[in-house]
C-alpha positions, 0 to 999 in steps of 0.5 A: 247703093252699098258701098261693097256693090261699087267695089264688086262692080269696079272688080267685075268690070275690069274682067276684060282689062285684067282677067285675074279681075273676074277672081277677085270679084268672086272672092270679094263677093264671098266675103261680103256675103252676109253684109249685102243685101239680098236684092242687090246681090241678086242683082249683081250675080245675074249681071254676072252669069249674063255676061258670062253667057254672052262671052265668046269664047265661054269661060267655063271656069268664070261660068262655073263659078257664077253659076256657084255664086247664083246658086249661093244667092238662091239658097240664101233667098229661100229658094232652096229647089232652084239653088240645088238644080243650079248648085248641080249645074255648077257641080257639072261645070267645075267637074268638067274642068277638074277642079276639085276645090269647085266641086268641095265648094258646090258640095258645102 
């Protein structure tokens, strides 16, 4: 296993204990983009958005931004058509919260 995904997991699973946690796994996640492989980011981005799905209440911004996160991973892979119809899911999330710096990241 790459040493960046047993980081990103000690980050994503520390998300119950301390919140500020899912943040820092977004942001690790972006950093390590280009140095992880493919397969195991994939990977660690749908373990991502399933979680997220599952939790009740639903965190709008942590599914916003691992929808954002799923739609990087899509792009990346080839897949461009399914990571615009998922980009535009993030897109109507963070628009939903108002966040602007969402919007300006789905929009890059």
């Amino acid at each position: 296993m790459h040493p960046q995904i047993e980081k990103l997991e000690g980050l994503f699973s520390q998300r119950k204990i301390d919140p500020a946690a899912f943040g820092a796994f977004f942001d690790q996640l972006w950093i390590a983009a280009d140095l992880l492989p493919r397969r195991e980011m994939r990977k660690m981005t749908d373990h991502a958005l399933e979680c997220c799905s599952a939790e009740v209440p639903l965190n709008k911004r942590n599914m916003a931004l691992v929808t954002l996160a799923s739609g990087f991973v899509a792009f990346h892979e080839g897949d461009y058509h399914n990571s615009l119809s998922i980009l535009a899911k993030a897109r109507e999330l963070f628009s939903e919260l108002k966040d602007e710096q969402g919007i300006y990241a789905v929009t890059v």
